[in-house]
N, C-alpha and C positions, 0 to 999 in steps of 0.2 A: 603437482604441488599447487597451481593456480585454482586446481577444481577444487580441490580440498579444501583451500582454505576459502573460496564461494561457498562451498557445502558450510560449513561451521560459522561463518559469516549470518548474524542476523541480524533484523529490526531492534530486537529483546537485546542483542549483546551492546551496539551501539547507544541504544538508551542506557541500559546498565554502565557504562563507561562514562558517560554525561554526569548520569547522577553521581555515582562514584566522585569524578573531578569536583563537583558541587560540592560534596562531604569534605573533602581532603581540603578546598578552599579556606572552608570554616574550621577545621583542626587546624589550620597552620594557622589562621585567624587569632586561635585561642592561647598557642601560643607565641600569640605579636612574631611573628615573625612578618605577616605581611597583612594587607587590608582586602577583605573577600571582595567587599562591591569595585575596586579598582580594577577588577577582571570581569566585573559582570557585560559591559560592553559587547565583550566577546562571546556572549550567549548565541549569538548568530551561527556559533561556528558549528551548535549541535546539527540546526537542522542540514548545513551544507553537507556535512558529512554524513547525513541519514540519505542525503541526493546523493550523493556520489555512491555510496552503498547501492542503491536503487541501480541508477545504472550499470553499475558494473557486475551488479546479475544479471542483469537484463535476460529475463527472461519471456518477458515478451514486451511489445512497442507499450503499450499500455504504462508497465512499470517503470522504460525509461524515460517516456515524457512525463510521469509524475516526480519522478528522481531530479529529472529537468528545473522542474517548477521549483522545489524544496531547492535546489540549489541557485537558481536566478532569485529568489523570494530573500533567503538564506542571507546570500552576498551582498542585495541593496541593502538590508538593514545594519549588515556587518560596516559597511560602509558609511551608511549615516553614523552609526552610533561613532567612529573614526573621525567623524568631521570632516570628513570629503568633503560632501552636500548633503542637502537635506532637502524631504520630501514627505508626502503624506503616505500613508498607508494604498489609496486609494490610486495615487499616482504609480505606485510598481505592480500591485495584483491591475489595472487594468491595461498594462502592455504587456506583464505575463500571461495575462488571459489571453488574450490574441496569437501570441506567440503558441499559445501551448494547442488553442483553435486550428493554427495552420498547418502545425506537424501536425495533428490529428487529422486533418485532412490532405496533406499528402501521403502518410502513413495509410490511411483507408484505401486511396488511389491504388496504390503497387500493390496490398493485399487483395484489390480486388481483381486487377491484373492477374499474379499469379495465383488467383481462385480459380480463374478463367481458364488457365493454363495446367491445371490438374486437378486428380480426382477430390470430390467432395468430403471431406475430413470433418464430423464435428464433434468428437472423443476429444478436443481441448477446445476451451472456450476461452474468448477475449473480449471483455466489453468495458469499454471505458466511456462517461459521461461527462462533458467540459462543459460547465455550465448549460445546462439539458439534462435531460431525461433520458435513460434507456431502460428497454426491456426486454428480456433475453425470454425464450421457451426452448432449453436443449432436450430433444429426443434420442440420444445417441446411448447404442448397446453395450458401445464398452468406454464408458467416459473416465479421461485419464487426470480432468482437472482443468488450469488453466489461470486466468488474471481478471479480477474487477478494479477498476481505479474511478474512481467518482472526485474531480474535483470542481467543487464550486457547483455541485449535479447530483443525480441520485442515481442509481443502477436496482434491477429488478432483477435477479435470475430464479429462473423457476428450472427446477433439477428433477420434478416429481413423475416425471414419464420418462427418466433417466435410468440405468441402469450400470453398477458396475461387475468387474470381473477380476479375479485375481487377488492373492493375500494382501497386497500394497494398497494402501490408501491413496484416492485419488485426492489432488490437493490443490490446492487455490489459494494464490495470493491476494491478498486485497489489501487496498489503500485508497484512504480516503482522505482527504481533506476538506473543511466545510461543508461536507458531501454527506449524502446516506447510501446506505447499502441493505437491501433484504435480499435472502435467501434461502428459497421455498426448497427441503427435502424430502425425501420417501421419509416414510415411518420407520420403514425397518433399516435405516441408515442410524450408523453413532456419530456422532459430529465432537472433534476434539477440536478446540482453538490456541494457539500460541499468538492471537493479533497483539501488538500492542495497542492501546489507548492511550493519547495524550490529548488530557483535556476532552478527552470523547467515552466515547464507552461500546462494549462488546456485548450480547445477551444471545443464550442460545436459550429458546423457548420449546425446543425440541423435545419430543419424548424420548425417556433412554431406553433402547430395544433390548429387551430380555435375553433374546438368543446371543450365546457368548462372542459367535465365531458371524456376527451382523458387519454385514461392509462399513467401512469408515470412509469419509470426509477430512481431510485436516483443513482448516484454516489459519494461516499465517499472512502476517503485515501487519501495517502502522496505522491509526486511527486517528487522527490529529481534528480537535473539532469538529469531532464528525460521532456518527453513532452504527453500526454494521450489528443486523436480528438475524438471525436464522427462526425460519419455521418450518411446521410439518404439511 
């Protein structure tokens, strides 16, 4: 039951339910029943719960320290806008940042551990950039997908001396936040996307492969201030 509903669980649904509440705000608005902006405070509560999504797929470390951030980012603001306290913008992204700097560095540690510890697997790829840069080159013959999360950073994956196997599309999350994201494919790759964009934007510059039965890529995730290209 739990998988199931992780399976049907997305980025797309939880935005679509946001907006959704947005609309129903302004219909009950219209008729006086209630005032829309006396709820708007609680705009905060979209991103927390786009974090809490995050993590609870968790499907790889990448997605749950981005889920992380969306939810620590999410809660100070929920909070100022409450009148707890108050703060600048600059004041919470820069103890976020740190925070989300140190899980990623102990999260690197144990992966690298147990890389040490068993055979060399690069058929799933993981590459997240915290303020920084990363640049991936995967060679792998039967590549099954994996996770890009760029926040505050940009990520490079180059796919093009990749190959895959089997009917199933290999698939990749990504998530970005004031971050970019490029990603280099073969030619004879189809690339569908379900990412969402808020405030950001998606662009696949890819050419469409002729042949019917051409391997797919899916891309899924969230785009927040940020902009994620695919190329050939």
């Amino acid at each position: 039951m739990a998988a199931e509903l992780r399976r049907r669980l997305t980025s797309g649904l939880v935005f679509g339910l946001f907006v959704m509440a947005v609309g129903l705000l302004f219909f009950l608005q219209g008729l006086d029943v209630l005032r829309a902006r006396d709820y708007f405070s609680y705009w905060a509560v979209f991103p927390i719960a786009l974090g809490v999504f995050q993590i609870l797929e968790g499907r790889s470390t990448a997605q749950t320290v981005a889920g992380g951030a969306m939810v620590l980012i999410g809660a100070g603001f929920l909070v100022d806008a409450l009148g707890y306290f108050r703060f600048s913008l600059w004041q919470l992204l820069f103890p976020c940042a740190l925070l989300l700097v140190g899980v990623h560095l102990v999260a690197q540690s144990l992966r690298s551990r147990a890389a040490a510890q068993s055979p060399v697997d690069d058929s799933v790829v993981n590459a997240i950039a915290v303020l920084s840069g990363v640049q991936r080159r995967v060679h792998a013959t039967h590549f099954r997908g994996g996770s890009v999360t760029a926040v505050l950073g940009g990520c490079v994956l180059d796919l093009r001396q990749t190959t895959l196997d089997g009917a199933e599309p290999a698939v990749i999350d990504v998530t970005a936040f004031w971050g970019g994201v490029k990603i280099f494919v073969p030619r004879e790759w189809l690339v569908t996307s379900s990412v969402v964009p808020l405030l950001g934007g998606m662009e696949d510059k890819t050419e469409t492969p002729k042949d019917p039965t051409a391997k797919r890529l899916a891309l899924r995730g969230l785009v927040v201030m940020s902009g994620v290209e695919v190329f050939n």
